[in-house]
C-alpha positions as CSV (number, residue, x, y, z in Angstrom):
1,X,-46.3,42.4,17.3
2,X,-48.1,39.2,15.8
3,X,-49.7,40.9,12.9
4,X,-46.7,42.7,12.0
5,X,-44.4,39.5,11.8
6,X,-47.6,38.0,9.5
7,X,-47.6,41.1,7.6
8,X,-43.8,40.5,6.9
9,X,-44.4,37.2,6.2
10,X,-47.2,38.0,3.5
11,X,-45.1,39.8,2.6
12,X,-41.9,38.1,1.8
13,X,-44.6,35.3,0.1
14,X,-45.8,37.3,-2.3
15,X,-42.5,39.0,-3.4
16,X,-40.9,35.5,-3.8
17,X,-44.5,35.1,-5.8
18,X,-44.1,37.6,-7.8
19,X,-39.7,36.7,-8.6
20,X,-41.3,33.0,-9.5
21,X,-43.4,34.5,-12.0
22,X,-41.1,36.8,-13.6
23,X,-38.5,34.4,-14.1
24,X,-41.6,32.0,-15.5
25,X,-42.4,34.7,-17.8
26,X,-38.7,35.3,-18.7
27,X,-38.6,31.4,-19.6
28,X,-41.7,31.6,-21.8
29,X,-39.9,34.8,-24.0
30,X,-36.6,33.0,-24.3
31,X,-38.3,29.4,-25.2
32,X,-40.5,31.0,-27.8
33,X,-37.2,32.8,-29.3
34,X,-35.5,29.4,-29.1
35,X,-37.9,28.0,-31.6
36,X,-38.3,30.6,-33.8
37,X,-34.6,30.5,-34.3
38,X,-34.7,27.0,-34.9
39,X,-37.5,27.4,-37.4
40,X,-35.3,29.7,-39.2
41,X,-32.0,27.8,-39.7
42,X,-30.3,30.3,-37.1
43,X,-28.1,27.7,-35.1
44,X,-26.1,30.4,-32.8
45,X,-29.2,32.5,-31.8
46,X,-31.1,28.9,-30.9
47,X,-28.0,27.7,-28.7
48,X,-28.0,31.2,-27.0
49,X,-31.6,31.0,-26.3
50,X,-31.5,27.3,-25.2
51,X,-28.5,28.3,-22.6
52,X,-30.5,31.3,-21.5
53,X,-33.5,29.3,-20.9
54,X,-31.3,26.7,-18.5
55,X,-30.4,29.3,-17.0
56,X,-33.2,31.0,-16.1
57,X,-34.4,27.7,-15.2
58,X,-31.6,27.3,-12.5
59,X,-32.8,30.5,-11.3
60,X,-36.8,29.1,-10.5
61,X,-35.7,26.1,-9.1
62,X,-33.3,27.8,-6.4
């Protein structure tokens, strides 16, 4: 019964893991949008992308 509750808990690690790196990932993408818009002048694709990214953001720290 031991190794099964430390199987579940490996478990449950690595799928929180791998929902941290996603959303990291996710963060990357919509920062790099974020700039490129900026670069180019494009104010309401640049605010979308900033929002986005705080939201994501939310996401990882919870």
């Amino acid at each position: 019964m031991e190794k099964w509750f430390a199987k579940r808990r490996k478990t449950k690690i690595l799928d929180i893991a791998n929902r941290q790196m996603t959303l990291a990932i996710d963060t990357v993408t919509d920062l790099k949008k974020a700039i490129t818009a900026a670069s180019k002048g494009k104010v309401n694709e640049t605010k979308s992308s900033v929002e986005r990214l705080f939201v994501v953001e939310r996401e990882i720290d919870d």
